[in-house]
KOLGU-866797 format. One record per residue: x, y, z of N, C-alpha, C in turn. Coordinates in pm, whole numbers, plus 50000, padded with zeros to 5 digits. Each point is the difference from the previous one (the first is absolute). Layout:
<sites>
- X	Y	Z	X	Y	Z	X	Y	Z;
...
</sites>
This chain:
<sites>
- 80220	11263	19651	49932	49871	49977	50104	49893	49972;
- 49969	49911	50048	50121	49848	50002	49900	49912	49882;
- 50157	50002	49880	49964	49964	49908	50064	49864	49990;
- 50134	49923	50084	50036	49935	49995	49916	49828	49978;
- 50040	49943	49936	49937	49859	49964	49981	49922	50156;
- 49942	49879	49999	49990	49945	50115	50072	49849	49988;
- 50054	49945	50136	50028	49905	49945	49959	49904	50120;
- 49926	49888	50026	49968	49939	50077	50069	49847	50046;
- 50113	49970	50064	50067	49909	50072	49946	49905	50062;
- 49951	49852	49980	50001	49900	50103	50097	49889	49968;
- 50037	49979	50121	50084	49917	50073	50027	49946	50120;
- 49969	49905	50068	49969	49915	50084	50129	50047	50111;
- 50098	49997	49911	50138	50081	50076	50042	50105	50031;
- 50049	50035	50077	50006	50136	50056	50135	50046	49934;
- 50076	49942	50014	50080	50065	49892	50001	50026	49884;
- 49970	49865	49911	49939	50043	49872	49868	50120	49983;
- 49938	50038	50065	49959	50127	49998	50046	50124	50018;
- 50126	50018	50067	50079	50077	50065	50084	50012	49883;
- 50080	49923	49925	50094	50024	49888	49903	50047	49891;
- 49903	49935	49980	49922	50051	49878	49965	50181	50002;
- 49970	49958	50121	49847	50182	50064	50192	50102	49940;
- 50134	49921	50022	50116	50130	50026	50025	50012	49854;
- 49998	49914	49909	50050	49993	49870	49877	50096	49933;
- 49926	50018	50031	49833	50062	49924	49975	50152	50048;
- 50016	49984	50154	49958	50101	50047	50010	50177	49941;
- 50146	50006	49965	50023	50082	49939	49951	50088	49874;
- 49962	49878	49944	49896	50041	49903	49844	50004	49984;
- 49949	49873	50049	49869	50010	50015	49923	50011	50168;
- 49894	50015	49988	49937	49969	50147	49967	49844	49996;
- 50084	49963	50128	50014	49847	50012	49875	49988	50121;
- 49948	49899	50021	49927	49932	50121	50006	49841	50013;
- 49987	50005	50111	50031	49833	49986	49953	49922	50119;
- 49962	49889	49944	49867	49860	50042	50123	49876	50052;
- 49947	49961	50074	50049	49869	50035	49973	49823	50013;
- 49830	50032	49925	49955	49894	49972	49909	50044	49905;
- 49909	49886	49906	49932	49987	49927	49826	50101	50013;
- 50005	50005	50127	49841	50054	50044	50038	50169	50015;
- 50135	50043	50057	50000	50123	49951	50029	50050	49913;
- 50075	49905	49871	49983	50036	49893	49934	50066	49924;
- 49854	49932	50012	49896	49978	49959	49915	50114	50028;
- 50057	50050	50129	49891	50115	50044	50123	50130	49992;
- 50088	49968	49976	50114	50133	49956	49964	50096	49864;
- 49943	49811	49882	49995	50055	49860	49879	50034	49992;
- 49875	49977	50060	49875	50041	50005	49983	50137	50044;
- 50153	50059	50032	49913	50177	50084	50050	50063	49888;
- 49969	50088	50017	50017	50117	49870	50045	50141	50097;
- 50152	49970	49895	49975	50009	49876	50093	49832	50005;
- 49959	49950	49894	50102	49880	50008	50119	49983	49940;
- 50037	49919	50049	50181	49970	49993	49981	50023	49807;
- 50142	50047	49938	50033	49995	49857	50030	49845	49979;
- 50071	49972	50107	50101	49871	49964	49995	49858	50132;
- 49981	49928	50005	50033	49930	50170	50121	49863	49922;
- 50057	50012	50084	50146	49905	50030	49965	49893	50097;
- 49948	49936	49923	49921	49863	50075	50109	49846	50058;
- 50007	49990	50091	50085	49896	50080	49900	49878	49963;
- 50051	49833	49905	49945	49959	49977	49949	49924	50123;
- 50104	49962	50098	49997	49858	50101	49984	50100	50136;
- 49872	50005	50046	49979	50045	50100	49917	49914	50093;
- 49968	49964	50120	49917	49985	50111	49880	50009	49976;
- 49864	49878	49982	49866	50060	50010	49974	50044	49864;
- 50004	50068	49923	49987	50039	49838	50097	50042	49963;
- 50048	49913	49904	50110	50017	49895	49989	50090	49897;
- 50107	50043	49932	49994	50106	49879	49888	49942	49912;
- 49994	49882	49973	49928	50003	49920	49857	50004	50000;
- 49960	49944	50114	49854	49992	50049	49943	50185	50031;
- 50145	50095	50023	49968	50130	50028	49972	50089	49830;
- 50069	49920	49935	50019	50062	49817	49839	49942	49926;
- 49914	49903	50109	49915	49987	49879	49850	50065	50084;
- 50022	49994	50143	49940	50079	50049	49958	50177	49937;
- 50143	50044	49989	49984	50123	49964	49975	50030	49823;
- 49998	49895	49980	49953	49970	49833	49845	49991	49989;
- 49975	49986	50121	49817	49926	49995	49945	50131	50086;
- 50041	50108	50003	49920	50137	50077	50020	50071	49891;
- 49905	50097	49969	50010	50125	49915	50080	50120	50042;
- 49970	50030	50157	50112	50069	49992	50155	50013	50014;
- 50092	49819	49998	50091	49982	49975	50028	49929	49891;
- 49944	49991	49883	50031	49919	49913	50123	50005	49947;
- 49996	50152	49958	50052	50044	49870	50209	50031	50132;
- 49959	50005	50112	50168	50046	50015	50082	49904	49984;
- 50126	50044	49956	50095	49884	49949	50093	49934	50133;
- 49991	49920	49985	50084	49907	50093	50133	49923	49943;
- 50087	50040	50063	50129	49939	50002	50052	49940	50120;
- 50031	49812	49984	50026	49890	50074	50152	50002	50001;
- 49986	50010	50168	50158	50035	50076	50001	49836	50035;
- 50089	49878	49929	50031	49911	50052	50161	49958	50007;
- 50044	49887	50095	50096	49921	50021	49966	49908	49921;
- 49906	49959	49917	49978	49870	49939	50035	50042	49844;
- 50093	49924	49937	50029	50044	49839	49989	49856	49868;
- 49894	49925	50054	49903	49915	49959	49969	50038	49852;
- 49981	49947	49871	49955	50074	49885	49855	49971	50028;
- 49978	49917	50074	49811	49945	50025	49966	50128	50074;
- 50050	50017	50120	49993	50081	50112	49922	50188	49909;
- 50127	50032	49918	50020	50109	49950	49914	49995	49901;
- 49970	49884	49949	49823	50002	49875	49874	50002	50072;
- 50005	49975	50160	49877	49969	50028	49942	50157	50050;
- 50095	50060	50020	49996	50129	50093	49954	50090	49857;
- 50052	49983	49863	49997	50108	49851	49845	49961	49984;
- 50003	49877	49972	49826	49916	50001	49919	50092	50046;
- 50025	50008	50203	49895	50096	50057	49968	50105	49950;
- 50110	50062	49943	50006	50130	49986	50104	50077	50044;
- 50126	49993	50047	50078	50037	50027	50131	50055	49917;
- 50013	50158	50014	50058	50076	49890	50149	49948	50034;
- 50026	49945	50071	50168	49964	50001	50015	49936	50152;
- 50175	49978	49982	50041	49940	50101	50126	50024	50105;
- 50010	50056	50076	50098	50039	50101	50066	49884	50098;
- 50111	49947	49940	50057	49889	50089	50122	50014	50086;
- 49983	49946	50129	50019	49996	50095	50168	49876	50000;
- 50109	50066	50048	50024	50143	50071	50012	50106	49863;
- 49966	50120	50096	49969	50078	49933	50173	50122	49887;
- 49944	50036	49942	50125	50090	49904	49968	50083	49974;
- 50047	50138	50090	49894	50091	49998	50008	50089	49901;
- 50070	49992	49858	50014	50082	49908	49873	49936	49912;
- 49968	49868	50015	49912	49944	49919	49895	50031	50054;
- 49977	50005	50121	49848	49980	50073	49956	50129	49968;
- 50099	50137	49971	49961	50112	49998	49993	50058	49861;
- 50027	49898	49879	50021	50034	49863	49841	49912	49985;
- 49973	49904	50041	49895	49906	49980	49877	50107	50047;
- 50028	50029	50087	49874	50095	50094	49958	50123	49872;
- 50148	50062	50013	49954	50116	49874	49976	50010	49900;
- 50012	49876	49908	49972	49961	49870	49802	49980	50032;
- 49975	49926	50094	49865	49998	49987	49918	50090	50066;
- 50014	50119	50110	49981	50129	50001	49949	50107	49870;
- 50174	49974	49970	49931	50068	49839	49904	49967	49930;
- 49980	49893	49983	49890	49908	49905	49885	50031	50087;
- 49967	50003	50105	49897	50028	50102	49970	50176	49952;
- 50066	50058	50022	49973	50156	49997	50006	49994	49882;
- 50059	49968	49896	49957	50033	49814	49836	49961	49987;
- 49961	49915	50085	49831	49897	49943	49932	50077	50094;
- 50011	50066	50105	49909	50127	50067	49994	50081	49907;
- 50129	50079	49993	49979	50101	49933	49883	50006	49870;
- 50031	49882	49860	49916	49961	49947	49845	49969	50035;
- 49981	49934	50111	49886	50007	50069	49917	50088	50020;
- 50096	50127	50050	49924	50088	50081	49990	50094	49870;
- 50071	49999	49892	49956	50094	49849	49915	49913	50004;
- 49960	49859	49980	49886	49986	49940	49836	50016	50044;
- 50038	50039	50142	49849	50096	50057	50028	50102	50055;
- 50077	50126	49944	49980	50130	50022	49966	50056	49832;
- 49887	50040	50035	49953	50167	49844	50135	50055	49982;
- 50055	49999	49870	50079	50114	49932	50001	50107	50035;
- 49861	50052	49947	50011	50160	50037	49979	50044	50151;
- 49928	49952	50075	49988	50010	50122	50046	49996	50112;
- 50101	49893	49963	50041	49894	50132	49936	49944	50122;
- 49883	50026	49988	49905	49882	50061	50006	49890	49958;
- 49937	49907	50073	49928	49841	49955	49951	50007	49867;
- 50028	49922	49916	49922	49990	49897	49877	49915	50006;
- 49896	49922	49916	49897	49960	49958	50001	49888	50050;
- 50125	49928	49993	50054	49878	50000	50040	49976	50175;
- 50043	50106	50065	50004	49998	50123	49868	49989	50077;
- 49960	50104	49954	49833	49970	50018	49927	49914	50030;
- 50025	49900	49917	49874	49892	49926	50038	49874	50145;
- 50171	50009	50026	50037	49844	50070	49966	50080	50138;
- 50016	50155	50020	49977	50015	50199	49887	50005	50009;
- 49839	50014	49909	49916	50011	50017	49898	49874	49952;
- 50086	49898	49989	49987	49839	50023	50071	49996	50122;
- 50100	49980	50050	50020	50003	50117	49966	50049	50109;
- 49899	50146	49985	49955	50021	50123	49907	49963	50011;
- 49944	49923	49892	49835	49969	49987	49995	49867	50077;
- 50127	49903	49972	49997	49901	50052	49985	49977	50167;
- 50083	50165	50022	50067	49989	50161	49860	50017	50079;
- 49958	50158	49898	49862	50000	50083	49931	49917	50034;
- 49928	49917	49906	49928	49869	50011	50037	49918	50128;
- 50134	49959	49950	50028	49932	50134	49991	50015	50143;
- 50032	50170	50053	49981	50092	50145	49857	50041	50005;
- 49879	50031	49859	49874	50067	50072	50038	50083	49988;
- 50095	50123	49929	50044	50134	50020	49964	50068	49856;
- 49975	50118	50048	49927	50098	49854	50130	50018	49950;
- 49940	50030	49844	50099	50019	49911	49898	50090	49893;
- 50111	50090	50008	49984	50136	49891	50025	50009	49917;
- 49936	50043	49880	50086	50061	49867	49937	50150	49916;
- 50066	50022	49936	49934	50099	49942	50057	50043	49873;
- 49922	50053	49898	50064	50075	49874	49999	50087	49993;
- 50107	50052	49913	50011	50135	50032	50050	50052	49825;
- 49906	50148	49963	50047	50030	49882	50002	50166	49997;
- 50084	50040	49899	50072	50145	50017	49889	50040	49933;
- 49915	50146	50044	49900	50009	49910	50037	50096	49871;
- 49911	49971	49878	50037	50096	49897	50178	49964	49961;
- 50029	49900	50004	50127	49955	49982	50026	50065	49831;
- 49933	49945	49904	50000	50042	49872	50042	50147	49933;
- 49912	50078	50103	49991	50123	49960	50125	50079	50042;
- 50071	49933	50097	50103	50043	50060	50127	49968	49933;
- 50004	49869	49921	50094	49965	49901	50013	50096	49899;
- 49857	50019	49927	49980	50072	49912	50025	50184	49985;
- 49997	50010	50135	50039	50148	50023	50108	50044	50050;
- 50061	49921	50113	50159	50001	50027	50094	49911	49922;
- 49990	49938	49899	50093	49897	49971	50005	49880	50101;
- 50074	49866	49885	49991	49878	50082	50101	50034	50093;
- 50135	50052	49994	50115	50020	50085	49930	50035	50124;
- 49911	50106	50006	49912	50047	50123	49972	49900	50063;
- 49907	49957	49931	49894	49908	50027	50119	49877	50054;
- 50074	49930	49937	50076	49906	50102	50059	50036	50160;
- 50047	50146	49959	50064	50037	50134	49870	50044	50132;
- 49885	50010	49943	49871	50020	50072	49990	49845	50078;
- 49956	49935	49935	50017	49827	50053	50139	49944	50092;
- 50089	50055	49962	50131	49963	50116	49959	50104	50145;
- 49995	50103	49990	49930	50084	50115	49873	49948	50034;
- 49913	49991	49951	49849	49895	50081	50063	49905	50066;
- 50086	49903	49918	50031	49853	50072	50060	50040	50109;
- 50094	50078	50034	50067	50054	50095	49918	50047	50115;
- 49946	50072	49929	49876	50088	50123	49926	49891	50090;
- 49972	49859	49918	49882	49913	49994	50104	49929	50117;
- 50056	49971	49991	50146	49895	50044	50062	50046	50137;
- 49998	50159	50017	50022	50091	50138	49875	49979	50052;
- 49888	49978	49972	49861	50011	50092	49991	49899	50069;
- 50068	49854	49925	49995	49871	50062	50094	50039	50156;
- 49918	49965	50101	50111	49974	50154	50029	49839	49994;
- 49965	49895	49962	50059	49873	50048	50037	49930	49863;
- 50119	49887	50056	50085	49960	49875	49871	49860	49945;
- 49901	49986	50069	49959	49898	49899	49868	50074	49922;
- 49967	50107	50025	49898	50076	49896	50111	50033	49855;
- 49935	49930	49900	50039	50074	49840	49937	50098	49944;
- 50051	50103	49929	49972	50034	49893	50075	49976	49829;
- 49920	49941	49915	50080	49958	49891	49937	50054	49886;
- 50072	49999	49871	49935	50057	49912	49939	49905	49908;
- 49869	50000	49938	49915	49935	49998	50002	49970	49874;
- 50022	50088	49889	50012	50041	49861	50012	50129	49978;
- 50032	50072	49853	50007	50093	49973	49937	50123	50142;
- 49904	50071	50031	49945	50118	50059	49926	49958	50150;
- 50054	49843	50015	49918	49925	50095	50082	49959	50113;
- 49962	49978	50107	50083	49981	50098	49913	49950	50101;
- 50039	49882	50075	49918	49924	50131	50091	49992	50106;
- 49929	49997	50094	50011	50024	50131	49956	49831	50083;
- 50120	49942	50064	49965	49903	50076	49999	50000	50120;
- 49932	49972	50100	50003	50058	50163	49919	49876	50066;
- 50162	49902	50090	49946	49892	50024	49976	50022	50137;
- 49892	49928	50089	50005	49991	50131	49958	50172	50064;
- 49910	50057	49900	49958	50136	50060	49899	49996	50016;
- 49880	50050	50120	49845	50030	49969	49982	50089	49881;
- 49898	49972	49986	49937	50101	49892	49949	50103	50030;
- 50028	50053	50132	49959	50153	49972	50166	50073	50018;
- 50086	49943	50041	50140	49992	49982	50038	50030	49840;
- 49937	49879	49922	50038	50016	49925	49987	50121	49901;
- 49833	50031	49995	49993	50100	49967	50046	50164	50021;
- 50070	49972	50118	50060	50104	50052	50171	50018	49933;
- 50034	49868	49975	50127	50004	49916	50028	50012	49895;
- 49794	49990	49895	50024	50031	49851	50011	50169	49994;
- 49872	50046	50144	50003	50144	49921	50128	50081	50078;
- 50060	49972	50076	50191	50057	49991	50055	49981	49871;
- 49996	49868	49912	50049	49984	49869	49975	50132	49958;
- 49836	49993	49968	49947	50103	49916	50085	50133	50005;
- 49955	50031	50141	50072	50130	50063	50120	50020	49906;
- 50098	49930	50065	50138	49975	49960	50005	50048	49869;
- 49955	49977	49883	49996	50022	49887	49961	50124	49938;
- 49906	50033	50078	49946	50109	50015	50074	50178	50052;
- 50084	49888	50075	50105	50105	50064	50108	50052	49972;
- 50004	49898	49850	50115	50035	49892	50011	50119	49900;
- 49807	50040	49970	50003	50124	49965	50075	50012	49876;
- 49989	49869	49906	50021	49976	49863	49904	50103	49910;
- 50028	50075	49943	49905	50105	49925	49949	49946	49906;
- 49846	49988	49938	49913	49912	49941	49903	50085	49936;
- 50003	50073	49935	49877	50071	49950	49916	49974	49905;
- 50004	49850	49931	49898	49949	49990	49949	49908	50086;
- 50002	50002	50099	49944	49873	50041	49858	50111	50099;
- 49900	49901	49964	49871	50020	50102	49977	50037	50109;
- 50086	49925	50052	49986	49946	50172	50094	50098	50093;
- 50079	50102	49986	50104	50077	50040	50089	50070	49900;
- 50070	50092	50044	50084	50055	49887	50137	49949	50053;
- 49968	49909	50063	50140	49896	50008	49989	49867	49963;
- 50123	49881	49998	49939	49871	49976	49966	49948	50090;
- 49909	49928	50024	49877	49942	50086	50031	49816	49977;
- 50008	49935	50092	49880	49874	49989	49876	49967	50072;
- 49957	49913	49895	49918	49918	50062	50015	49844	50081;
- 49941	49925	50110	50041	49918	50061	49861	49912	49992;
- 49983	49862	49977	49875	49923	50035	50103	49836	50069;
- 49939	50035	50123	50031	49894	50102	49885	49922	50034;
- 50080	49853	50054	49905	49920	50081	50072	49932	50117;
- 49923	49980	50100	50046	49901	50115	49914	49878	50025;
- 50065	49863	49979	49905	49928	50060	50092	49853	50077;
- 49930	49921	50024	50135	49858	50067	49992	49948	49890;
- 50104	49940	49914	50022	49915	49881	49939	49879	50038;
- 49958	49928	49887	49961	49821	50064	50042	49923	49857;
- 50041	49949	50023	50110	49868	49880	49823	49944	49931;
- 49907	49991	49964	49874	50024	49944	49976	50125	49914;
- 50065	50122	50053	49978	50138	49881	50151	49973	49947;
- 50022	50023	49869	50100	50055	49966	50059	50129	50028;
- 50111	49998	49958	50043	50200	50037	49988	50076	49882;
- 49950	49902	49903	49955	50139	49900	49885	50077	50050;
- 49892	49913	50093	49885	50060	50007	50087	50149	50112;
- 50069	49992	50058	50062	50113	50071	50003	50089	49941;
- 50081	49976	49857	50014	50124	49932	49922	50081	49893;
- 49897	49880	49994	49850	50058	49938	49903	50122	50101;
- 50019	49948	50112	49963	50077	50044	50033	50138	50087;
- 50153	49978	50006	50039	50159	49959	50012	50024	49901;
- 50034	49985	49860	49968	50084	49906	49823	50050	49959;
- 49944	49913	50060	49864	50072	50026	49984	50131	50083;
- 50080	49988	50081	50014	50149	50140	50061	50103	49881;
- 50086	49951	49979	50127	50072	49907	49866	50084	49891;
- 49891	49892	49962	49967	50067	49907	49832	50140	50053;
- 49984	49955	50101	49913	50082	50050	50050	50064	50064;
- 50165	50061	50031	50047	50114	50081	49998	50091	49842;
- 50058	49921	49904	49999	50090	49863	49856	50101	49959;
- 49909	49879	50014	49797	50076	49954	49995	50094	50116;
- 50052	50036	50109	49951	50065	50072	50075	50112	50007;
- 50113	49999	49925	50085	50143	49984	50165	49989	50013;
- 50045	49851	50020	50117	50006	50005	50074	50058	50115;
- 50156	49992	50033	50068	50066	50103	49895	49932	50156;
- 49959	49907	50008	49932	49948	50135	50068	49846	49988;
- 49929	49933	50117	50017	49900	50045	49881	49936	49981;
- 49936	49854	49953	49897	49967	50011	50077	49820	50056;
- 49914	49985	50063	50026	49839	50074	49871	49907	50027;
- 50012	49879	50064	49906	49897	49979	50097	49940	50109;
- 49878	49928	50115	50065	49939	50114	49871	49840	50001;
- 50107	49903	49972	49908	49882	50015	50050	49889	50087;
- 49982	50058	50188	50014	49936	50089	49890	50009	50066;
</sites>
């Protein structure tokens, strides 16, 4: 897997792209734009650039008209931009920090600086992921946490809405969780929950279905852009999955292994329901797969 940072180049000049793409290359994955409009559609693909080295004085859209552009989309807001100019103006160099611009690369270039400048804010880039990405993965799990949760399942609610496309969810809880603490120890009992999440996490086939952990013994399932008889076909593999772990459980009801239960729904989101009502009504499924014996699937389709 290519873990290398990205670094995205425009410049109107062909050489100045050519010295930059040789000074970088080595270290990061470079690509590189030659005007303002492929900029624009360079930093919009994903995965997107870490860093772009923005040429202020270009043809047709200038650095700056390209720095506030990508300030005004959600999915380029947040990448940092650094302004490659010939102009060393103190107005020039405030108007570009103003936009938003993490620094400044001036022209002609010194390539011990351009490449000390680059890596100083790299680092700072990969230290605030890293932080990032602890702050929505579970501890014990290493899934998504609660918090991951809450913003992709606003976001898919939004997307749905917008395309007309079903959107899934479901809850999901370990059954007899208690009794299993109580009889194997918590040590058990944590290392039981890292194997579910796992199990739960191998069943998923596509990178935009989640599974995250929900709270303590709870765990949901997000599945965007699937039918619902799809979907239901992807909770009870979960199930399976878990099932297939063959965790030894001898108190629990429902199997002499650990079991869940799953309560799903499918329906098209509409910016009129909230998405709590989503999750009211799988934990309603959630709670009539439980009255009926647990270790099943119960769902609700409102298309």
């Amino acid at each position: 897997m290519n873990n290398k940072q990205r670094v995205l180049i425009v410049d109107d000049e062909k050489f100045n792209r050519q010295m930059l793409s040789e000074l970088l290359l080595p270290y990061y994955d470079v690509f590189l734009a030659k005007d303002g409009e492929q900029a624009i559609a360079l930093a919009s693909a994903e995965p997107p650039p870490d860093l772009i080295l923005l040429d202020v004085v270009m043809p047709g859209m200038d650095g700056y008209e390209v720095l506030r552009r990508l300030r005004s989309d959600e999915r380029t807001c947040n990448i940092a931009v650094m302004f490659v100019t010939g102009m060393s103006e103190e107005d020039d160099e405030t108007k570009g920090l103003d936009l938003g611009a993490v620094d400044y690369v001036f022209k002609p270039f010194r390539s011990a600086v351009v490449r000390a400048r680059v890596r100083n804010h790299m680092s700072y880039i990969w230290q605030r992921k890293q932080l990032e990405l602890d702050a929505f993965i579970d501890g014990l799990t290493g899934i998504p946490n609660r918090r991951q949760f809450d913003q992709a399942v606003e976001t898919e609610w939004r997307r749905a809405n917008r395309h007309g496309t079903p959107l899934s969810l479901a809850m999901v809880d370990v059954d007899f969780f208690k009794p299993y603490n109580d009889t194997y120890g918590h040590g058990a009992g944590d290392e039981a929950l890292r194997q579910i999440a796992k199990a739960m996490s191998q069943a998923l086939n596509r990178s935009s279905e989640l599974v995250a952990r929900y709270g303590g013994e709870e765990f949901v399932l997000l599945l965007p852009e699937v039918e619902p008889d799809e979907a239901v076909k992807i909770a009870e593999r979960v199930r399976l999955a878990v099932a297939a772990l063959g965790l030894l459980h001898e108190e629990s009801n429902a199997a002499p292994f650990v079991t869940i239960s799953v309560g799903g729904v499918s329906l098209i989101p509409s910016l009129k329901t909230p998405v709590a009502e989503m999750l009211t009504r799988a934990d309603k499924q959630l709670y009539l797969a439980k009255q009926a014996g647990r270790n099943r699937v119960s769902w609700e389709t409102v298309i």
